[in-house]
C-alpha positions in Angstrom: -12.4 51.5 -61.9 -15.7 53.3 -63.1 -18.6 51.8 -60.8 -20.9 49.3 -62.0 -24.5 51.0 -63.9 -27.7 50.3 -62.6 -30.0 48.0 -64.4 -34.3 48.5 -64.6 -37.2 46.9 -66.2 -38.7 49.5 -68.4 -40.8 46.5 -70.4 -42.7 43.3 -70.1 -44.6 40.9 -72.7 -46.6 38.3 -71.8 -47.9 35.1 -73.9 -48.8 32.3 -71.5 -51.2 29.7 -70.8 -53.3 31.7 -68.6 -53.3 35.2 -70.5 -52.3 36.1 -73.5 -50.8 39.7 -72.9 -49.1 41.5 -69.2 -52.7 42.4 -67.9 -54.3 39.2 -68.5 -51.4 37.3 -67.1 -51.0 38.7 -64.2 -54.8 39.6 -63.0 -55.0 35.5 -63.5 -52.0 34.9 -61.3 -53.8 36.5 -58.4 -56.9 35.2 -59.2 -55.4 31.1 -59.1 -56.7 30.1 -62.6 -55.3 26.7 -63.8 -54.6 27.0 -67.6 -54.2 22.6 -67.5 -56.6 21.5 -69.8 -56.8 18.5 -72.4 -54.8 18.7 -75.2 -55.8 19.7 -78.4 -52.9 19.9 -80.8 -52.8 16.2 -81.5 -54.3 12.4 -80.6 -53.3 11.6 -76.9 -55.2 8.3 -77.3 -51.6 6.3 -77.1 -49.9 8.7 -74.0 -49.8 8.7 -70.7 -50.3 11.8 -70.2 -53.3 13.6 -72.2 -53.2 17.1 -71.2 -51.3 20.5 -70.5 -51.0 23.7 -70.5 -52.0 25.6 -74.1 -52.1 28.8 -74.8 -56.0 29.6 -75.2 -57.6 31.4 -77.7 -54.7 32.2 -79.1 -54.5 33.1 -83.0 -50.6 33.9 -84.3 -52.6 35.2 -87.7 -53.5 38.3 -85.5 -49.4 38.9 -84.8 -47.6 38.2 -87.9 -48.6 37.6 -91.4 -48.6 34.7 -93.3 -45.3 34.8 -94.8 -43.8 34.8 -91.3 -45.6 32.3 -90.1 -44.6 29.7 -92.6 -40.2 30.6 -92.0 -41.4 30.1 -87.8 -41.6 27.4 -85.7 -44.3 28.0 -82.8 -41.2 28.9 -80.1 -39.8 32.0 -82.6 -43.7 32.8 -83.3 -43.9 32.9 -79.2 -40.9 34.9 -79.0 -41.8 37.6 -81.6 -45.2 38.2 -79.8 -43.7 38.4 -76.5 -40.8 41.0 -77.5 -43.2 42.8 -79.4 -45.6 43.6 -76.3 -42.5 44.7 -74.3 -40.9 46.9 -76.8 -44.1 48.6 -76.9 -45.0 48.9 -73.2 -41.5 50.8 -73.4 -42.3 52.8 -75.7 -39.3 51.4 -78.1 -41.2 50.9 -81.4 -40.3 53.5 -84.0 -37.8 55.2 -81.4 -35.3 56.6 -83.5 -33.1 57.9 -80.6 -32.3 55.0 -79.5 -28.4 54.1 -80.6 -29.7 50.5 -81.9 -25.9 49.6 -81.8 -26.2 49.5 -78.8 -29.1 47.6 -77.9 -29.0 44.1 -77.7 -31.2 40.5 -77.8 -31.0 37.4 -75.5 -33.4 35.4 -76.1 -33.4 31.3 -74.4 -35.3 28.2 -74.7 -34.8 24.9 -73.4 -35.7 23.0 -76.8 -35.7 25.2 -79.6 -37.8 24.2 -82.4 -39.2 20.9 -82.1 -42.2 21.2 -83.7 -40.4 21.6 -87.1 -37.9 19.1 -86.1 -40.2 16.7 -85.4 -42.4 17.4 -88.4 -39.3 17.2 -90.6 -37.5 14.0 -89.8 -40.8 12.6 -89.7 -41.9 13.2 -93.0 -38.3 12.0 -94.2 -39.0 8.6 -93.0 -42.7 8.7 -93.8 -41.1 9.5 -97.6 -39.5 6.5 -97.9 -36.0 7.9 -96.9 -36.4 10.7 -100.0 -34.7 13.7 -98.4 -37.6 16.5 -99.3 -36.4 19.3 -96.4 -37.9 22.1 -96.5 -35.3 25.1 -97.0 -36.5 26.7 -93.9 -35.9 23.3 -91.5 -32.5 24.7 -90.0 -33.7 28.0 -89.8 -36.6 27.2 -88.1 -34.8 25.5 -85.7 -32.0 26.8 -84.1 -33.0 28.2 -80.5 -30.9 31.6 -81.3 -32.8 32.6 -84.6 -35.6 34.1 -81.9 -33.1 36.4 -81.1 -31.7 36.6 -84.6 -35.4 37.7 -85.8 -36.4 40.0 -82.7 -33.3 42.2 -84.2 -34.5 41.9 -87.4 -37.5 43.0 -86.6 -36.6 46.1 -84.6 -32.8 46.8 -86.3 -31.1 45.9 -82.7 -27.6 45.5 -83.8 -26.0 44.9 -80.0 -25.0 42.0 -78.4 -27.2 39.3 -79.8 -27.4 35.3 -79.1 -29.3 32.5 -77.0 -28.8 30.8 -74.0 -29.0 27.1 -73.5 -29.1 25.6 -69.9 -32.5 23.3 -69.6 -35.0 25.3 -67.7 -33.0 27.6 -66.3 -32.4 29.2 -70.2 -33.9 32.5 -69.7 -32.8 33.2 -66.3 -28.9 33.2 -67.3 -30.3 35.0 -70.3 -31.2 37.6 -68.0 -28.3 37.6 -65.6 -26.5 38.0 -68.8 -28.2 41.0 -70.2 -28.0 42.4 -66.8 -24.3 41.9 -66.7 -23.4 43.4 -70.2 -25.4 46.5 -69.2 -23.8 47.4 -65.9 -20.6 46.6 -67.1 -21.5 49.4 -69.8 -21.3 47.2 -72.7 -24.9 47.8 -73.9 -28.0 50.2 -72.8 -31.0 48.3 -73.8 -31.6 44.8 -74.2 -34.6 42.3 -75.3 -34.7 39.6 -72.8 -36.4 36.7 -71.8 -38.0 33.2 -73.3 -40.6 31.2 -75.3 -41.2 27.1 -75.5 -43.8 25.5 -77.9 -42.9 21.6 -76.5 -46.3 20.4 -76.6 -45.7 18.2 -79.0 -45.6 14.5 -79.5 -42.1 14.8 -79.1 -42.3 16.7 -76.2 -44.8 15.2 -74.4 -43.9 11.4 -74.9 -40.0 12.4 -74.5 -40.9 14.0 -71.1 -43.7 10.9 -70.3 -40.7 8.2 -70.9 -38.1 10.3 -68.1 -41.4 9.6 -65.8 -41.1 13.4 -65.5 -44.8 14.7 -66.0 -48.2 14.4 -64.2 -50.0 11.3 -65.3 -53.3 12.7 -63.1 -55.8 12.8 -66.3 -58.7 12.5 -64.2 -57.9 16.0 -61.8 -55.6 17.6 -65.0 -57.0 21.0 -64.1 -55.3 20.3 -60.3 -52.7 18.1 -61.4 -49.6 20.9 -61.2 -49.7 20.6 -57.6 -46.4 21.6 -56.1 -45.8 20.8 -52.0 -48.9 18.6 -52.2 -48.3 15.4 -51.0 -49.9 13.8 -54.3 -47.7 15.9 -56.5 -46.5 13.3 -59.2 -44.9 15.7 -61.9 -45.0 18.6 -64.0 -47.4 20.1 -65.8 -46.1 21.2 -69.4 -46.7 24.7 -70.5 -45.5 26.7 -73.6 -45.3 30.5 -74.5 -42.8 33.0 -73.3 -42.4 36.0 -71.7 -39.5 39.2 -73.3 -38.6 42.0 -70.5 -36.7 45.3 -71.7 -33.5 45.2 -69.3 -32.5 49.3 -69.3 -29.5 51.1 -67.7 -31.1 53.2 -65.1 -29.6 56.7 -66.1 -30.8 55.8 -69.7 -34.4 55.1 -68.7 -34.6 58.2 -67.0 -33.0 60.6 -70.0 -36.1 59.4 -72.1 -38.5 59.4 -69.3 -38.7 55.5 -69.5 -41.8 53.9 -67.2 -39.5 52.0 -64.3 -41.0 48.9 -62.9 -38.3 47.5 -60.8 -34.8 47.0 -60.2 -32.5 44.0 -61.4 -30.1 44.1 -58.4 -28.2 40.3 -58.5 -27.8 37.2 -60.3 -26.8 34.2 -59.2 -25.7 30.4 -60.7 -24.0 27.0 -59.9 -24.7 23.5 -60.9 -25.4 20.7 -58.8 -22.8 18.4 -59.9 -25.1 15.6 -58.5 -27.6 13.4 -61.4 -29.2 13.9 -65.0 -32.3 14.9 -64.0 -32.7 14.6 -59.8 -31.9 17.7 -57.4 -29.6 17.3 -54.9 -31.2 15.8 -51.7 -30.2 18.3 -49.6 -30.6 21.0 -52.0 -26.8 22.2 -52.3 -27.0 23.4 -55.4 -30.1 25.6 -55.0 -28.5 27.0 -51.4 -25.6 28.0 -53.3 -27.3 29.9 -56.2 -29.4 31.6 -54.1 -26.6 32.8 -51.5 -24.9 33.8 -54.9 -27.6 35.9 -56.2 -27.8 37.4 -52.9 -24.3 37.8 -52.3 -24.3 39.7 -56.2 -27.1 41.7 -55.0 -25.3 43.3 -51.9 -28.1 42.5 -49.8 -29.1 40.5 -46.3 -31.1 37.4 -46.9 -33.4 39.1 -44.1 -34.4 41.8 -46.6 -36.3 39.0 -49.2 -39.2 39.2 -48.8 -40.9 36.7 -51.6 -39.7 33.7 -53.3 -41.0 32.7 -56.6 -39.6 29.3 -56.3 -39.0 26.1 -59.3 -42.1 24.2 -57.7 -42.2 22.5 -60.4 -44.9 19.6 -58.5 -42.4 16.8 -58.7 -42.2 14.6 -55.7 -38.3 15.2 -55.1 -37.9 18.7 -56.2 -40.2 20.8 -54.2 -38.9 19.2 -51.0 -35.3 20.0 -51.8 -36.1 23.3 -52.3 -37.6 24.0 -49.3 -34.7 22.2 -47.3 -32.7 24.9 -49.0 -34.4 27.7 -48.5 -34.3 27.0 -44.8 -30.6 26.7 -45.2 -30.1 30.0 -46.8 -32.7 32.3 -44.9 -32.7 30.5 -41.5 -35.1 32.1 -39.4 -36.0 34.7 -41.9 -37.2 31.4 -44.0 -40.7 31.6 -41.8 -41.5 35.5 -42.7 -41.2 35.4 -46.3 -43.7 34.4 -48.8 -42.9 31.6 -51.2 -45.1 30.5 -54.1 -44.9 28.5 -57.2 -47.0 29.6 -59.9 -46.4 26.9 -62.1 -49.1 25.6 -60.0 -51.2 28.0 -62.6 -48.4 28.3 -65.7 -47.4 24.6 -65.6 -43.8 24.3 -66.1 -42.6 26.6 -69.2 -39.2 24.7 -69.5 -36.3 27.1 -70.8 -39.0 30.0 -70.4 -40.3 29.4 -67.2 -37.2 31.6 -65.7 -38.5 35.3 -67.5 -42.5 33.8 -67.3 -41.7 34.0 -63.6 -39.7 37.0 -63.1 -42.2 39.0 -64.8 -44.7 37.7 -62.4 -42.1 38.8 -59.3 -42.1 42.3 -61.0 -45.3 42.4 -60.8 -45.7 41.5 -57.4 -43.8 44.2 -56.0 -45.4 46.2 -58.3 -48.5 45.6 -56.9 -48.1 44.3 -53.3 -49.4 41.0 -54.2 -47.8 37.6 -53.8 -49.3 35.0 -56.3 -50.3 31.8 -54.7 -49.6 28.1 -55.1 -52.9 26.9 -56.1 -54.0 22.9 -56.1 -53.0 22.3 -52.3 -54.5 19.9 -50.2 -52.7 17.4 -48.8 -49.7 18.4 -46.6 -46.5 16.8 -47.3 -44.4 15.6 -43.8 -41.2 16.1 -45.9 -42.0 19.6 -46.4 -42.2 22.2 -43.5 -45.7 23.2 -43.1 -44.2 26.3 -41.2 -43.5 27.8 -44.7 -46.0 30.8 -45.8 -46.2 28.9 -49.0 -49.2 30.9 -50.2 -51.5 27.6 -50.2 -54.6 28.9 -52.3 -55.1 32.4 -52.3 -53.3 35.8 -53.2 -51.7 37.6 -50.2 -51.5 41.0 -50.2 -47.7 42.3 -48.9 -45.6 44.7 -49.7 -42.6 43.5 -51.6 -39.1 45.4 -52.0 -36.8 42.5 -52.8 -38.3 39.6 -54.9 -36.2 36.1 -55.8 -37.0 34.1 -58.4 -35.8 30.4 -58.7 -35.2 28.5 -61.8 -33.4 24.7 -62.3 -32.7 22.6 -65.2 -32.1 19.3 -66.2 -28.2 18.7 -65.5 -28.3 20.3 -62.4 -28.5 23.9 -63.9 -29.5 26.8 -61.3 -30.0 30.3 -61.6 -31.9 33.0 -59.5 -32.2 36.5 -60.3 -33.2 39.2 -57.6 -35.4 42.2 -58.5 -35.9 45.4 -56.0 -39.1 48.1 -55.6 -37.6 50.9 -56.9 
């Protein structure tokens, strides 16, 4: 049996709520900016909660023209701006010796096109039931027309298609991309995830589940995760695309390496809609898996960028987890959520936050979890959460956690290389 190839990260794009390209991103990850902040993309007068995280001065007329704008919804625009930073930080734009058969998309996103969805339906029964739908509605919806236009764009003819599993969508995406490359099935893919869910519809779906912050008065501190005032998530929206390489490829064309994809691990918690297990079996076993797929020692992890996602029964499970799989080990490794920064990008959150893991052991720099103040007695205040502040460190083997809705988890591991 031929061995399996080695996978790199040759790319990264960045749109997010605190920096609207890689550099910006990441040099406010280390610094702890908040990017919560009112919302200004409609009247919160009637909703509970009245802010989030936007993407800030941020103008799509600058990225695509306005023909393309009109056949997008926001998550596709997200997407295209995303891809288009990585395929250039790889040097993949123009490349005509690259075999575009085989070079492949997968893109994810939790929700897909709600803006459009919502605007449609509503304007059906605003229209006295007249069904006016605009041609593009469908289009403009599906989650897996990101991908469909990212290969468009660039003539990708690989592998190409979306994955769904609430917020752990781009994770999987990755672990599959990963997967289809060392298995030899492809030698380049675009991977990774964009959301555009603050929305009516988003924000007063998510408000009714009692799932977001309702701290108006402290929004800028309200994504707050081990805090003992944490009362929900913080929504976010942009995306994040990664180029996912085989390793002798990268090195024929002289490819920039940043790090090493090494494992991927899922499972579901079989336990409730929307709660984590108490005792966090579900995230024990995807994180054993991902290590297991890795061929590595939980001792050798050395940070965690963890769901976090500030909700009163998720950050504790995750920690009782975490303790479970590392043991001992559990008290030397840095753990951070940077959601505490982000908010919580739904079905993009998972390549948002690899990227920042990348970056960290690209740097020797652990992003903190920012907002902390009160300490939580369920939670272990043992843990080198990273309460605050940046700590320098240097990082070979980075984890990144991501769960959905349903009880989906997924963690991939990345190595210095």
């Amino acid at each position: 049996m031929i061995g399996l190839k080695r996978v790199v990260v040759t790319g990264i794009g960045a749109l997010t709520p605190i920096g609207n390209n890689l550099n910006d991103y990441w040099n406010n990850l280390v610094m702890g900016v908040s990017g919560a902040a009112p919302i200004t993309y409609f009247d919160t007068t009637q909703f509970k909660t009245k802010f989030a995280c936007e993407l800030k001065n941020f103008d799509i007329a600058e990225h695509l023209d306005r023909k393309e704008i009109k056949r997008l919804d926001p998550f596709s625009q997200y997407a295209l701006v995303a891809a288009h930073e990585a395929m250039l930080d790889a040097g993949l734009v123009d490349n005509d010796k690259i075999n575009k058969d085989r070079f492949g998309v997968i893109w994810s996103s939790g929700i897909g096109g709600i803006n459009v969805f919502q605007e449609e339906i509503g304007g059906y029964y605003t229209g006295n039931g007249i069904p006016r739908f605009n041609p593009f509605f469908i289009p403009k919806m599906i989650i897996d027309i990101a991908p469909g236009h990212i290969s468009m764009r660039y003539g990708l003819r690989g592998p190409n298609f979306s994955v769904v599993s609430a917020c752990a969508s781009s994770t999987n995406g990755m672990i599959d991309a990963y997967n289809y490359i060392r298995l030899g099935m492809a030698d380049l893919f675009v991977t990774g995830g964009s959301e555009a869910s603050i929305c009516e519809g988003g924000i007063g779906g998510f408000n009714a589940m009692k799932a977001l912050s309702e701290n108006n008065e402290e929004y800028a501190s309200a994504s707050r995760p081990f805090d003992k005032t944490r009362d929900g998530f913080v929504m976010g929206e942009g995306g994040a695309g990664l180029i996912f390489e085989e390793y002798e490829h990268a090195i024929a064309r002289g490819a920039k390496i940043y790090a090493e994809v090494i494992g991927g691990g899922m499972s579901a918690d079989a336990h409730h809609l929307t709660a984590p297990h108490p005792e966090g079996l579900g995230a024990k076993s995807v994180m054993l898996n991902a290590i297991q797929d890795a061929g590595i020692a939980p001792n050798e992890v050395d940070y965690i960028n963890v769901h976090g996602t500030s909700t009163p029964l998720g950050d504790i499970s995750e920690t009782l987890a975490i303790k479970e799989v590392f043991g001992e080990h559990a008290y030397k490794l840095n753990i951070s959520s940077t959601k505490s920064m982000t908010g919580h990008l739904l079905g993009a959150t998972g390549a948002v936050e690899a990227v920042a893991c990348i970056m960290a052991i690209k740097n020797g720099i652990v992003p903190p979890t920012i907002n902390f103040k009160h300490p939580d007695e369920n939670i272990d205040q043992s843990l080198n959460l990273t309460l605050n502040t940046a700590q320098k460190r240097e990082i070979n083997v980075a984890l990144s956690n991501t769960f959905g809705f349903g009880g989906h988890n997924a963690s991939i591991v990345f190595k210095k290389i």
